[in-house]
C-alpha positions as CSV (number, residue, x, y, z in Angstrom):
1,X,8.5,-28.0,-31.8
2,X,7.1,-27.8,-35.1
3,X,6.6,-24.6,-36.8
4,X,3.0,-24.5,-36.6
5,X,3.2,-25.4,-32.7
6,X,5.5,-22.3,-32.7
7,X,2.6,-20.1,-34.7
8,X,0.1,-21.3,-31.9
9,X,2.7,-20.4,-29.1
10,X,2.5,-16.8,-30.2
11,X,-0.8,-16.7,-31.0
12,X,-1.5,-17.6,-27.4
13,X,0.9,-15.3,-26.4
14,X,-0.7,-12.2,-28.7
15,X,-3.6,-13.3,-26.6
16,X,-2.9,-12.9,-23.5
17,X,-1.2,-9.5,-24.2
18,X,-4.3,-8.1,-25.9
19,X,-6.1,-8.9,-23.0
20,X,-3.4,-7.5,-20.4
21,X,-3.6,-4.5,-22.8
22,X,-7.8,-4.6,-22.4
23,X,-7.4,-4.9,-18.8
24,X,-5.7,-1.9,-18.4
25,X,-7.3,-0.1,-20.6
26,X,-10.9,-0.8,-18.3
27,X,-8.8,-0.6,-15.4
28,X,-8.5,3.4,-16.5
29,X,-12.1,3.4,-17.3
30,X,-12.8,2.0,-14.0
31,X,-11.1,4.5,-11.7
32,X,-7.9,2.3,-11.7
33,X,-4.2,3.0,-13.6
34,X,-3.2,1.7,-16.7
35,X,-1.6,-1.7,-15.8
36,X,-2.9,-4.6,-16.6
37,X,-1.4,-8.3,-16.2
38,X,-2.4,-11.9,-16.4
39,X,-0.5,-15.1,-15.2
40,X,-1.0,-18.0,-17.4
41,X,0.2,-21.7,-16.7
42,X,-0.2,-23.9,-19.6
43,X,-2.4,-22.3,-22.1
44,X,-4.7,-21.3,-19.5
45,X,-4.5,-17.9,-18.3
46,X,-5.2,-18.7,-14.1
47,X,-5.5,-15.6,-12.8
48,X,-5.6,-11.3,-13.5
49,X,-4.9,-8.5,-12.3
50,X,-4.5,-4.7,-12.5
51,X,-3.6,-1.6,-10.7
52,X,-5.4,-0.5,-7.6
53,X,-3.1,1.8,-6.3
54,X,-5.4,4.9,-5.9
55,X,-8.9,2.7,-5.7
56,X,-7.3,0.4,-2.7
57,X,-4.9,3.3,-1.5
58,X,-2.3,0.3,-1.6
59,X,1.3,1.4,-2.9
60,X,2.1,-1.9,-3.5
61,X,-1.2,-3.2,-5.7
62,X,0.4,-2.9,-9.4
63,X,-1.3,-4.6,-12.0
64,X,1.8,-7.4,-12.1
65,X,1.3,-7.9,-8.1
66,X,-2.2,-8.1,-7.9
67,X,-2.1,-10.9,-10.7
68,X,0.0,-12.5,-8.7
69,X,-1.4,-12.6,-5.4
70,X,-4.5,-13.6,-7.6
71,X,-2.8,-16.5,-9.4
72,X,-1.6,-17.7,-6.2
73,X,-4.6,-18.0,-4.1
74,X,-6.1,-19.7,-7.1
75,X,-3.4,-22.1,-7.4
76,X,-3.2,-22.6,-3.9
77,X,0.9,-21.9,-3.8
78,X,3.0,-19.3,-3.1
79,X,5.6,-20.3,-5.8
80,X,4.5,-19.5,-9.4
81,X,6.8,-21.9,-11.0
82,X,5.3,-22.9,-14.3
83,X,3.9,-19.8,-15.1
84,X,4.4,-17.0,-17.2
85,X,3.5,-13.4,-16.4
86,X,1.7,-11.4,-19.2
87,X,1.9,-7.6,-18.8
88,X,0.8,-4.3,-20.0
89,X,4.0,-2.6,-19.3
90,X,7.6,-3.2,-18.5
91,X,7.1,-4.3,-15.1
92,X,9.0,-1.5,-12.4
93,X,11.6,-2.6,-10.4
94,X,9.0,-3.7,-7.2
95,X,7.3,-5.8,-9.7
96,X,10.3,-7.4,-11.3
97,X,11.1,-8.3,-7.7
98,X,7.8,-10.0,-6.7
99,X,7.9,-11.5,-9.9
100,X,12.1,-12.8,-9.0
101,X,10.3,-14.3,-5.4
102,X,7.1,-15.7,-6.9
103,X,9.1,-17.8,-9.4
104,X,7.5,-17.2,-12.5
105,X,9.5,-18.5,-15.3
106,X,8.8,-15.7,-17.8
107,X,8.0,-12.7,-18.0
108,X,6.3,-11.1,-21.2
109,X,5.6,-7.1,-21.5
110,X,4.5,-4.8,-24.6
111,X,4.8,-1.3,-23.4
112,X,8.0,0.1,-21.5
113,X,9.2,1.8,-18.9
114,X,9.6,5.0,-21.5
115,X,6.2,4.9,-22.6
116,X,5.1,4.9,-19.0
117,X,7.1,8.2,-18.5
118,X,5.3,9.7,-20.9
119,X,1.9,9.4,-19.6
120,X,3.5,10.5,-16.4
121,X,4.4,7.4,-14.8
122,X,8.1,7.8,-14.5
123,X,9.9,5.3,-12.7
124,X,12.7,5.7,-14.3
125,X,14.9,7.2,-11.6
126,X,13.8,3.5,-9.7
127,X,15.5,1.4,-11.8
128,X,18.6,3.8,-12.0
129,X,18.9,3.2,-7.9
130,X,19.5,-0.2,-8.3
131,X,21.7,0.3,-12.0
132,X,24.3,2.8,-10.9
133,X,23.7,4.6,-7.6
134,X,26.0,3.4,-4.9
135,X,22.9,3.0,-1.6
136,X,24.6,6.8,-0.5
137,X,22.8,8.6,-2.8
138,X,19.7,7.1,-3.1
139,X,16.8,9.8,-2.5
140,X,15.5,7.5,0.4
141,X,18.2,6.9,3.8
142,X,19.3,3.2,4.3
143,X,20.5,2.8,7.7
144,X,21.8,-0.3,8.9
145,X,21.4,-1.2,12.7
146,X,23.7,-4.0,14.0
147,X,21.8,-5.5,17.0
148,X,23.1,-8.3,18.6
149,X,20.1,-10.4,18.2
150,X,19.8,-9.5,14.0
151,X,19.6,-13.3,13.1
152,X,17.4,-14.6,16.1
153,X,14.5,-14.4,13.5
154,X,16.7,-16.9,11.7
155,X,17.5,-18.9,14.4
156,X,14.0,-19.6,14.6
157,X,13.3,-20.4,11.4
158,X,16.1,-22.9,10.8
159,X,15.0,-24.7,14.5
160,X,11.1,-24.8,12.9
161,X,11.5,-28.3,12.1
162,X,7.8,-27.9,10.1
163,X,8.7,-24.6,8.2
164,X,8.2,-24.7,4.7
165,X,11.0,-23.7,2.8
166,X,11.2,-21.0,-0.2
């Protein structure tokens, strides 16, 4: 890669991150929260997104997952291999997840997880769970249930001989 193709790569890449940064910022103006995210492939951006926690009353609609779910049903997939996820803010632990299972191969975010405190979004305690708390003293019970038929779901799913794998 050339120097200049490098200058173009983050160009592209201050792009998309001013407009994450836009789309959260009308996101607020709209009645949503400050998150905003993009997916890009290429250097298209495919699909955006941003949160509808409070609009949708849906826990799970961050900015980061809404572009997702976006990007896929424009793509057609359920695996965002290929792609790169833009956002607003340090994505929180749910969203680094989705992002882990959708595949994206990077991940790209200007504001962080301290800045987000500060305007009262503190999720900080979140990704301390999963850093140093052993599952005992997590503020939320985890209780595991050995039934006898815990892997018939499984079982299924191996027999499927049309399942597509993930």
């Amino acid at each position: 890669m050339t120097s200049t193709q490098e200058i173009d790569v983050q160009a592209l890449e201050r792009a998309w991150m001013e407009e994450a940064i836009r789309l959260a910022t009308t996101s607020v103006a709209n009645g949503g929260g400050p998150f905003g995210a993009l997916i890009a492939k290429g250097n298209d951006i495919v699909a955006v997104g941003h949160n509808k926690v409070t609009s949708t009353l849906d826990p799970t609609a961050h900015g980061e997952v809404t572009a997702m779910r976006n990007a896929c049903k424009e793509l057609g997939v359920f695996s965002l291999e290929g792609c790169v996820l833009v956002t607003s803010c340090e994505p929180c632990p749910m969203c680094l997840s989705s992002a882990l299972w959708a595949r994206v191969d990077r991940i790209i975010y200007s504001a962080d997880r301290h800045d987000a405190a500060t305007a009262g979004f503190d999720d900080r305690v979140f990704y301390e769970l999963f850093e140093v708390r052993p599952e005992g003293n997590w503020p939320t019970t985890i209780e595991h249930l050995d039934l006898p038929n815990r892997t018939e779901p499984f079982e299924a799913w191996l027999a499927k001989a049309d399942r597509i794998d993930y």
